[in-house]
C-alpha positions as CSV (number, residue, x, y, z in Angstrom):
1,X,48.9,41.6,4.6
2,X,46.2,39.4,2.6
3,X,46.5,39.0,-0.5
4,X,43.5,41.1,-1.5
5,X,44.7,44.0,0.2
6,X,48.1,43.8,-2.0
7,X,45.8,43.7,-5.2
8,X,43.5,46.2,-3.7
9,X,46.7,48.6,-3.0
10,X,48.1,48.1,-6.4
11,X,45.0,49.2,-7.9
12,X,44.3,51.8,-6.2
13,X,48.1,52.5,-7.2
14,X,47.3,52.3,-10.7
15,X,44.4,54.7,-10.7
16,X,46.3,57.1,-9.1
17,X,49.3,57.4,-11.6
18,X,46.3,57.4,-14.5
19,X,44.8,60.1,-12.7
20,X,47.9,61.7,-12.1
21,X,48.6,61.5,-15.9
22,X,45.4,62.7,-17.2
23,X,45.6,66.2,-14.3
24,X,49.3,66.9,-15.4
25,X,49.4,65.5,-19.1
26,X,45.9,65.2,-20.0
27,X,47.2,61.5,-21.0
28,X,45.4,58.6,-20.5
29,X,48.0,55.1,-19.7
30,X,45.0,52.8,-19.3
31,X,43.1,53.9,-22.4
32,X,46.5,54.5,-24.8
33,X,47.5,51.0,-23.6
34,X,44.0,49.0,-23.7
35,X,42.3,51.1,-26.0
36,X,39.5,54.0,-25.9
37,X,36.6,52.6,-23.9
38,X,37.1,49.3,-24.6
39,X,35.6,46.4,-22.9
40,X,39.0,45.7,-21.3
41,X,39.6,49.7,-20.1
42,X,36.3,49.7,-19.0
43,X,37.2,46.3,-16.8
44,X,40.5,47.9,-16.1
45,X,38.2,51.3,-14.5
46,X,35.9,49.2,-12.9
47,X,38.3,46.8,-11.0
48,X,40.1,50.5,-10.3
49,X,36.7,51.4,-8.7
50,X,36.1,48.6,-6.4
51,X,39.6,48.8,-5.5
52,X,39.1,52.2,-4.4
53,X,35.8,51.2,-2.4
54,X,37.4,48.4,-0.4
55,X,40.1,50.8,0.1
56,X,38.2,52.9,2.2
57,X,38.3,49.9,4.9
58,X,41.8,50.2,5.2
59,X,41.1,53.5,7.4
60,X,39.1,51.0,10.1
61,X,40.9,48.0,10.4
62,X,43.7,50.8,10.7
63,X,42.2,52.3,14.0
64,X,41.7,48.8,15.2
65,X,45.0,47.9,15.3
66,X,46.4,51.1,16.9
67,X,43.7,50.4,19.9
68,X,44.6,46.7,20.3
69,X,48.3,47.8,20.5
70,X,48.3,50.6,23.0
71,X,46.4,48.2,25.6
């Protein structure tokens, strides 16, 4: 694995406990760690986001390697 898919995955990781949080417990870990819409959370969301975003190619390269491996 590369090691922007490792920091992608943890990410993506990360929003998904946050979000987990905030459905079950209405509590937010990014914002009660970093602060309310601070310029950090808001880094912390974004970077989340992209995350997410690149993510998405995981599903392709995913296919890919199934195809290459059943030849």
């Amino acid at each position: 694995m590369k090691s922007l898919d490792i920091i992608t995955l943890v990410l993506i990781i990360i929003g998904a406990i946050n979000w987990g949080l905030i459905g079950f417990f209405q509590f937010d870990l990014v914002a009660a760690i970093f602060g309310t819409m601070s310029t950090f959370t808001r880094i912390i969301y974004a970077l989340v986001g992209i995350a997410g975003l690149y993510g998405i190619s995981f599903f392709g390269r995913d296919r890919d390697h199934t195809v290459e491996r059943e030849r």
